[in-house]
VEXVEX-216477 format. One line per field, with one value per atom (N, C-alpha, C): residue number from 1; atom name; x, y, z. Coordinates in pm, 1 decimal. Layout:
N
num <- NUM ... .
atomo <- CA ... .
xx <- X ... .
yy <- Y ... .
zz <- Z ... .
This chain:
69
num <- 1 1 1 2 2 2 3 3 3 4 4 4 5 5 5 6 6 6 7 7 7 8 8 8 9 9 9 10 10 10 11 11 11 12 12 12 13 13 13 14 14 14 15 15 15 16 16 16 17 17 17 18 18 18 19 19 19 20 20 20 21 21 21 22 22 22 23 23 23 24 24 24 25 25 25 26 26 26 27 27 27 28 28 28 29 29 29 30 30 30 31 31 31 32 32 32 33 33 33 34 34 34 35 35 35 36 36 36 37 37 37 38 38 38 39 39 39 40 40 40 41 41 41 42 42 42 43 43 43 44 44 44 45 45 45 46 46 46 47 47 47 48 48 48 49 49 49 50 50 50 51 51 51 52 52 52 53 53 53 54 54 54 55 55 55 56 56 56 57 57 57 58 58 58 59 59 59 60 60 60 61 61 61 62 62 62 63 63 63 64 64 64 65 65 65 66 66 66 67 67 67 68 68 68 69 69 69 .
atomo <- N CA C N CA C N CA C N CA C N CA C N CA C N CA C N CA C N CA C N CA C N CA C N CA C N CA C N CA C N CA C N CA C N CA C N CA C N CA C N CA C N CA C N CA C N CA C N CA C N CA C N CA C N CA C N CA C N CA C N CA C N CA C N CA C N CA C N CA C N CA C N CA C N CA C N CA C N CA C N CA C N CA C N CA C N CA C N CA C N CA C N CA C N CA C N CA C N CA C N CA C N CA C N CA C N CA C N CA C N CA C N CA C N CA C N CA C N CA C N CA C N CA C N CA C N CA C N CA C N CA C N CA C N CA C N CA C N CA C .
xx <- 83.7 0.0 87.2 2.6 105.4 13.4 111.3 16.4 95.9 -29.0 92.8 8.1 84.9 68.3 161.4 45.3 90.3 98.2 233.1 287.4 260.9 276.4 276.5 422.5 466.3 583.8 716.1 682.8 817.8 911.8 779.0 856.7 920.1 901.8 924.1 1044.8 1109.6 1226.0 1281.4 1210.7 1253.0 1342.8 1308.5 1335.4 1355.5 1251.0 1231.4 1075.9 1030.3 952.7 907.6 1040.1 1033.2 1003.4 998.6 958.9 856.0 744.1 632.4 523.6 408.1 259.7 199.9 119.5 20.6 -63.1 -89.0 -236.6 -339.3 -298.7 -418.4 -301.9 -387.5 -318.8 -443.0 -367.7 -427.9 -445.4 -500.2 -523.2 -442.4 -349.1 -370.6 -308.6 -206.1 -179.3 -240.2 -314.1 -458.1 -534.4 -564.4 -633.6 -565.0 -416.7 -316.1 -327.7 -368.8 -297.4 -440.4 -551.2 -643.9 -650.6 -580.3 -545.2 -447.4 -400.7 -298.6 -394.9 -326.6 -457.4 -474.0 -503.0 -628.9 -546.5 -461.5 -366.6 -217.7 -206.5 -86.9 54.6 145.5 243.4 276.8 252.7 287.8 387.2 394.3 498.5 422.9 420.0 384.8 509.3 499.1 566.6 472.0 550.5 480.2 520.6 503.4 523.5 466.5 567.9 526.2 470.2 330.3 288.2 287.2 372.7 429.1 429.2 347.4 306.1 252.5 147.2 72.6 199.3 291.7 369.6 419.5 445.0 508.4 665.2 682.9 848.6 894.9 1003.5 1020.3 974.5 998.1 975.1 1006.6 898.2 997.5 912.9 1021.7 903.4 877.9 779.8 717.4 666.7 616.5 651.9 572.1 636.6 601.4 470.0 400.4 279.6 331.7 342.5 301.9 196.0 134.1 33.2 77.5 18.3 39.0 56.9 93.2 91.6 -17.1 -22.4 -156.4 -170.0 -304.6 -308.3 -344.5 .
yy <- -119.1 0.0 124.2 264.5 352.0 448.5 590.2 728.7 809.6 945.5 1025.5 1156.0 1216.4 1334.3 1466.6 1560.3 1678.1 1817.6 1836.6 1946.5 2086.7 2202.8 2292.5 2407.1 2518.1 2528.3 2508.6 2490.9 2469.7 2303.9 2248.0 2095.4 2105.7 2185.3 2192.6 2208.6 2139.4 2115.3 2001.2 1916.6 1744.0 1870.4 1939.3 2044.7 1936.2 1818.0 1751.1 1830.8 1738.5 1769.2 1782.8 1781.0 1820.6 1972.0 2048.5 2209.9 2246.4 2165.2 2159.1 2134.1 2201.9 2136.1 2065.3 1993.2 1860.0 1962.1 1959.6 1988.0 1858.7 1789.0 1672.2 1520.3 1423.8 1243.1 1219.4 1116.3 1067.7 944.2 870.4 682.8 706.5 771.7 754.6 931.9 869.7 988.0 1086.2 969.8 1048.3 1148.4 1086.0 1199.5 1284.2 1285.7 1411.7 1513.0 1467.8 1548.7 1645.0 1618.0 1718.3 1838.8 1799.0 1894.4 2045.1 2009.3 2095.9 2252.0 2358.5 2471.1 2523.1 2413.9 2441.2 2495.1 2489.9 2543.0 2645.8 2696.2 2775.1 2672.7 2687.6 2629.8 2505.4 2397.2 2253.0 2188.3 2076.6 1973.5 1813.9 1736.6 1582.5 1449.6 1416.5 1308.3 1154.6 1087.7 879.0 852.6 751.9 638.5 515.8 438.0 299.4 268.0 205.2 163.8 32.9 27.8 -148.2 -131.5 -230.5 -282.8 -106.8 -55.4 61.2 209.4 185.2 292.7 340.1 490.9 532.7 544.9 459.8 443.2 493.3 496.7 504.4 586.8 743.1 891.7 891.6 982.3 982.1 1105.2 1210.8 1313.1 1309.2 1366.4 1332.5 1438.1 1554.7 1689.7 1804.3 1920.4 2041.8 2072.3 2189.1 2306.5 2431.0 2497.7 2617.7 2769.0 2858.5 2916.1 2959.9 2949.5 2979.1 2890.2 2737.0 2627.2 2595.4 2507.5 2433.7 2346.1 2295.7 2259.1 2047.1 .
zz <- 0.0 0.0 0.0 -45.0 -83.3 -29.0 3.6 68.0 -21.3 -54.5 -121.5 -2.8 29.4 120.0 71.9 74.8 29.9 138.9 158.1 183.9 117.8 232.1 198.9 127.5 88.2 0.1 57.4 224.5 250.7 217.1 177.4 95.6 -44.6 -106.5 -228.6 -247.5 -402.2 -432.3 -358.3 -343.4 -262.0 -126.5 -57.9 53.1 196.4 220.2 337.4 383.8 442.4 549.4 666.8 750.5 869.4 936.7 825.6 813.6 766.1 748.8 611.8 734.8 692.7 745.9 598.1 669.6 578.5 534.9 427.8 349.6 355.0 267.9 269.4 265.9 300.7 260.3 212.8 134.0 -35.1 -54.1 -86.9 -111.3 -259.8 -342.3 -493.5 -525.0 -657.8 -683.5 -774.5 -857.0 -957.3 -784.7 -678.2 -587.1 -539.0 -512.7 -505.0 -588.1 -755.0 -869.1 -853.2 -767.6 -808.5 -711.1 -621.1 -512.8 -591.4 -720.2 -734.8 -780.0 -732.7 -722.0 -609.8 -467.7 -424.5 -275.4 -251.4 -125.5 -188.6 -286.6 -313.3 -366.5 -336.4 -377.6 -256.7 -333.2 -259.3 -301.0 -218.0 -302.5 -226.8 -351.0 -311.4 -294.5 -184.1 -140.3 -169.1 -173.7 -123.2 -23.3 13.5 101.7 94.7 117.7 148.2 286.3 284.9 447.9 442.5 606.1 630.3 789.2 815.0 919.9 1035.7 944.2 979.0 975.7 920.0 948.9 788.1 772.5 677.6 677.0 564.7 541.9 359.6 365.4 232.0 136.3 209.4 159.0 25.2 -80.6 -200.8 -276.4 -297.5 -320.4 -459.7 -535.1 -631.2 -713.8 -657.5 -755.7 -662.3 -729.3 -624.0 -751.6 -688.2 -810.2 -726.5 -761.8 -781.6 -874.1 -775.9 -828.2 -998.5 -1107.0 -1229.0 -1314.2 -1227.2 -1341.7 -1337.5 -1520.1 -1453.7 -1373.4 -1331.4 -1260.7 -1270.2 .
């Protein structure tokens, strides 16, 4: 199983997220990609979940306001 959770701009540029608040977690990255828009400039991470825990960070792309979306 997989999570994709989206950060706010301080994740962006694979940045880390230990400086970042959560916007939303996602079952699916088709349900991440519709989020893009809707909080300002983000960035999306994965994870692998194993045995209820998130492991195996991997970031996956920032938006910012002006792209599409």
């Amino acid at each position: 199983m997989k999570m994709w959770i989206l950060y706010d701009g301080r994740a962006c540029g694979n940045a880390g997220t230990d400086d970042a608040s959560v916007l939303v977690a996602c079952d699916s990255a088709k349900e991440a990609d519709v989020y893009k828009g809707d909080y300002g400039s983000m960035a999306c991470y994965s994870y692998d979940i194993v045995d209820g825990k998130l492991v195996n960070r991997q970031w996956e792309w920032d938006w910012h306001p002006g792209e599409p979306a």
